[in-house]
C-alpha positions in Angstrom: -90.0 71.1 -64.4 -91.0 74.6 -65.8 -87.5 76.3 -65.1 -85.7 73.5 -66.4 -87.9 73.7 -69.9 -87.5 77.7 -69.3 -83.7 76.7 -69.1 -83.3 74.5 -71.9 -85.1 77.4 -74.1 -82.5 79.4 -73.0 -79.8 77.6 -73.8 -81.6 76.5 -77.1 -81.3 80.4 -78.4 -77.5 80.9 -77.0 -76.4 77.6 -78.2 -78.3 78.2 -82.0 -75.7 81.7 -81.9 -72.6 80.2 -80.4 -73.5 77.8 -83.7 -73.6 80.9 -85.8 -70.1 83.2 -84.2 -68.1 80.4 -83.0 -65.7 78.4 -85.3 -65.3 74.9 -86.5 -61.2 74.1 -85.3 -60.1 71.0 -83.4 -58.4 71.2 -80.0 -55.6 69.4 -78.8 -58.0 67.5 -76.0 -60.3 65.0 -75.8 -63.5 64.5 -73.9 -64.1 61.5 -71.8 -64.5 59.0 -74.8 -61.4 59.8 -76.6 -63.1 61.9 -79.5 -60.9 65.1 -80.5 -62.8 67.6 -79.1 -63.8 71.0 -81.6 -64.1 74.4 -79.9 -67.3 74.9 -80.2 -67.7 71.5 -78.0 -65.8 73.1 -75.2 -67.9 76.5 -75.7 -71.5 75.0 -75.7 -70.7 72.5 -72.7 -69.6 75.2 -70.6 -73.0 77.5 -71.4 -74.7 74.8 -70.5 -72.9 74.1 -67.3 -73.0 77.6 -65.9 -76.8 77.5 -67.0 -78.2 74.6 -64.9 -75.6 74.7 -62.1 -77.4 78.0 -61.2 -80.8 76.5 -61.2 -81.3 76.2 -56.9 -83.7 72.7 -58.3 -80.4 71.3 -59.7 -77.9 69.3 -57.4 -75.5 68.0 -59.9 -74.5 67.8 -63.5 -72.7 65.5 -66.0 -71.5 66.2 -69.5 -70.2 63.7 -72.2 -67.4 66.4 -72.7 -66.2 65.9 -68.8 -64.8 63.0 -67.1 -66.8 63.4 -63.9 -69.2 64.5 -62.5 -70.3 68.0 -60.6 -72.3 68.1 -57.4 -73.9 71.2 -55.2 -74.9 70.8 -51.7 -78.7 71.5 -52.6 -80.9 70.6 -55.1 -83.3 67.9 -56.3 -82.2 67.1 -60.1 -79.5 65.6 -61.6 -78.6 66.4 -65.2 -76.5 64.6 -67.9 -76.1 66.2 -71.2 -74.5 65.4 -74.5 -73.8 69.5 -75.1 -73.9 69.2 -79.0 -74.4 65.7 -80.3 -73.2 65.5 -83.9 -70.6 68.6 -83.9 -68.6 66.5 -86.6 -71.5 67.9 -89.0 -71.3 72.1 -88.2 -68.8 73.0 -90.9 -71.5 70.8 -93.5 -73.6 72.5 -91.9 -76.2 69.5 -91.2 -78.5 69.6 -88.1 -77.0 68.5 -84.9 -78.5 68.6 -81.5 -78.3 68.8 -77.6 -79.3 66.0 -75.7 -80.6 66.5 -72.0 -81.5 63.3 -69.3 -83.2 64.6 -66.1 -82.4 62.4 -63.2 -83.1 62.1 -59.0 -81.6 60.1 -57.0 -78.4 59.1 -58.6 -77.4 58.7 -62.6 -78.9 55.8 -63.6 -82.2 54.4 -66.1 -84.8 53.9 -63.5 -84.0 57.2 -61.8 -84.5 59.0 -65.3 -87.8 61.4 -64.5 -87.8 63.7 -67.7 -85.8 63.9 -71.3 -85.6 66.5 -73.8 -83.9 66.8 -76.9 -82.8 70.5 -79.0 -82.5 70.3 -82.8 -80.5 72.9 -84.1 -81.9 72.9 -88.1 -83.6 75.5 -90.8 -85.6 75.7 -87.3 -84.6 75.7 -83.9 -86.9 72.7 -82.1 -87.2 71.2 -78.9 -88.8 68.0 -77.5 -89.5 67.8 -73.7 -90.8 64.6 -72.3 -92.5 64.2 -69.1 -94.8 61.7 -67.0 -95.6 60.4 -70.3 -96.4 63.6 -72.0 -94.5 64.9 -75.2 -94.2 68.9 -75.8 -93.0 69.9 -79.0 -91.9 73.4 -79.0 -90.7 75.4 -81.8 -89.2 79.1 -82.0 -90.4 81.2 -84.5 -87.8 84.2 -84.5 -90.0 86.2 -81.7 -91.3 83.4 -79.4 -91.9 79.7 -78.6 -94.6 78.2 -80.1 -96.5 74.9 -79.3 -96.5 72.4 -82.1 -98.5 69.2 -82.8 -97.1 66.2 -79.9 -95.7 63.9 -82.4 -96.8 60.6 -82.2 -95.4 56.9 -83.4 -97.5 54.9 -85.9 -97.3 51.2 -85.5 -95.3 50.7 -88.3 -93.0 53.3 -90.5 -90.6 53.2 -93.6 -87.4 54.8 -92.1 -84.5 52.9 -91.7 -81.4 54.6 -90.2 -78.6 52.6 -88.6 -75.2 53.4 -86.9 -71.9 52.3 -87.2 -69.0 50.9 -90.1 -70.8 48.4 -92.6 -68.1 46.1 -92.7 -67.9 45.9 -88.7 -71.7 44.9 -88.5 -72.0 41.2 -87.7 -73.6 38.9 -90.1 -77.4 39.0 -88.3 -77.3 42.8 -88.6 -76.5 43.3 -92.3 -79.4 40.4 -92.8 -81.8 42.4 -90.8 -81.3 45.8 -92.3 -81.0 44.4 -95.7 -84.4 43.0 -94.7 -86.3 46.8 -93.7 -84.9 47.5 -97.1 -86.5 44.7 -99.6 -89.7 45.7 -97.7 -89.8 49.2 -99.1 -87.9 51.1 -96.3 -85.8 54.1 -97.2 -82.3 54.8 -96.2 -82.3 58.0 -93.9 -79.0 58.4 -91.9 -76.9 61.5 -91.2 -74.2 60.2 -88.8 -76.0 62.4 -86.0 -78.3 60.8 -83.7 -81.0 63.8 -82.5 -81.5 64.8 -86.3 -82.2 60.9 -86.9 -84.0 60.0 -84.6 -86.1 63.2 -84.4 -86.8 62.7 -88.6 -88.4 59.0 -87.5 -90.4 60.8 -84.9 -91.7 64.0 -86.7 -92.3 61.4 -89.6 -94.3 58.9 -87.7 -92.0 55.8 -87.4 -89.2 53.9 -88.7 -86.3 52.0 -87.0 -82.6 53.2 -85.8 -80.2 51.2 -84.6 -76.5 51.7 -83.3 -75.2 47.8 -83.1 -72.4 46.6 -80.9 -69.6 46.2 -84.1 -66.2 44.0 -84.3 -64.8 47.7 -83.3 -67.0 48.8 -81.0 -68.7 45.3 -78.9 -70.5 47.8 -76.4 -71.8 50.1 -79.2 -70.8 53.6 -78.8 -73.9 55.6 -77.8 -73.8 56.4 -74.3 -76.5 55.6 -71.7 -76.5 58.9 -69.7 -76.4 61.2 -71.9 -77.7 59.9 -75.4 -79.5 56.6 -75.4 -82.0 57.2 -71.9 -83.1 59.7 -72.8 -83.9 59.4 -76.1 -85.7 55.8 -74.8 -87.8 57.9 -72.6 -88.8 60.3 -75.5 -89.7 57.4 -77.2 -91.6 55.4 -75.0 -93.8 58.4 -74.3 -94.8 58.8 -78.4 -95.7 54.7 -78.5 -92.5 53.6 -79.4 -90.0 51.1 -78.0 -86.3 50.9 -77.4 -84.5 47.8 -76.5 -80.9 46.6 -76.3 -79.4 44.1 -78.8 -80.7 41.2 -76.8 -84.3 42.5 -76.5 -84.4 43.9 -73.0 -85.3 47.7 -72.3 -82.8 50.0 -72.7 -84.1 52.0 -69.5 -83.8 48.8 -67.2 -80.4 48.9 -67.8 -77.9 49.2 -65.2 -74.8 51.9 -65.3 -71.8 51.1 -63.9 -70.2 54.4 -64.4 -71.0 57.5 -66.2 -69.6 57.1 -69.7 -71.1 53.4 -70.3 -72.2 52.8 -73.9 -75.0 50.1 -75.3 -75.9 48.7 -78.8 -79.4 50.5 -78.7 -82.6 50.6 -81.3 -85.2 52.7 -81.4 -88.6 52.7 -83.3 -92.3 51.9 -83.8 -93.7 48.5 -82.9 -93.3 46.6 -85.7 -89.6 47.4 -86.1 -88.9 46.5 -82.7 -91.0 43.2 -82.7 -89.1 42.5 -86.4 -85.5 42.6 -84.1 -86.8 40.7 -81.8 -88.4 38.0 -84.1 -85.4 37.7 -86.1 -83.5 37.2 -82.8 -85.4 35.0 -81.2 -86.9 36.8 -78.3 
């Protein structure tokens, strides 16, 4: 586990200047769930590739921007990335991220053995979670620093949530419109590391991607986004369950691009869904 966390520091530093030298433009492709891919995309998932595939502990690899995945002869991890979750929001220069799931075995939620997360932001964090331990690294301009393991409160005031308003279905709007007539603030940026890592580093909230009229499966994937963000946020006392109540890490994965509704947060937000619900 120590050269993949000396890896992902690595590729936190190149990836932060690739942010900084590379430009903004769309390319005539797509990556494997049909979003227009932009340059810097393509540049950050192949860093990222040549980084781990040179690890000897690393067997195989699997990237949101790439249909399949890569295998070596030797190794004992498997890797599935999201290379730079929320590149819609470089050129308004908002925070975005890189998302990392550590697997053995095969892709899949019960094989997931390790998460980690990179924040690209005023500061350049990462989170690395593992046997139910959080580290919370961040770089200073000369070296990596420890900071304080975040931790979930029972309860929080954040309420960020996913997807086109007028695709939610009825129960949704009722339950968000809910968080917010009990005080909760709206805190969404349309990219899911920043989010997610602003309910953490605050102490709790709730964020939830629905399945939508447009989108019945959600759009999150489980590889590369959802898992391990689940594991992350099991391991700070937080839960994260599917639309119908059930752990998102029990889920199964019938192929390497599957997506789920997900929602992640403290207790109460999670037993609120699944009150309201009926589970």
């Amino acid at each position: 586990m120590q050269t993949l966390l000396h890896t992902i520091k690595e590729i936190a530093l190149q990836t932060h200047t690739l942010l900084q030298q590379a430009n903004c433009n769309y390319l005539e492709s797509i990556n494997s769930n049909g979003d227009t891919q932009l340059q810097v995309d393509v540049m950050a998932d192949k860093l990222i590739e040549e980084k781990f595939l040179a690890l000897p502990c690393v067997k195989g690899i699997c990237s949101e921007e790439k249909k399949e995945a890569i295998y070596k002869q030797e190794g004992e991890f498997l890797i599935a990335y999201d290379p730079l979750d929320g590149s819609s929001l470089v050129d308004s220069n908002l925070s975005i991220g890189s998302i990392f799931g550590i697997y053995k075995t095969e892709f899949s939620g019960k094989n997931l053995v390790a998460s980690s997360y990179i924040i690209y932001g005023p500061k350049i964090e990462i989170i690395f979670a593992y046997q139910n331990q959080v580290l919370h690294l961040g770089f200073n301009g000369k070296e990596w620093k420890e900071k304080e393991m975040p931790k979930l409160k029972e309860k929080g005031k954040i309420n960020a949530t996913g997807g086109t308003q007028k695709n939610w279905s009825t129960m949704h709007k009722n339950i968000i419109e809910s968080f917010f007539q009990e005080g909760y603030r709206l805190r969404y940026s349309g990219g899911m590391v920043p989010d997610l890592h602003q309910i953490l580093i605050k102490g709790g909230g709730i964020f939830s991607y629905p399945a939508t009229s447009d989108a019945p499966n959600g759009k999150l994937r489980k590889l590369f986004e959802v898992f391990p963000f689940a594991y992350v946020y099991e391991c700070c006392g937080g839960e994260a369950i599917t639309e119908d109540g059930k752990r998102l890490l029990d889920l199964p994965c019938k192929n390497l691009h599957d997506t789920t509704p997900c929602f992640f947060g403290s207790k109460y937000e999670i037993s609120k869904f699944k009150n309201t619900k009926g589970f």
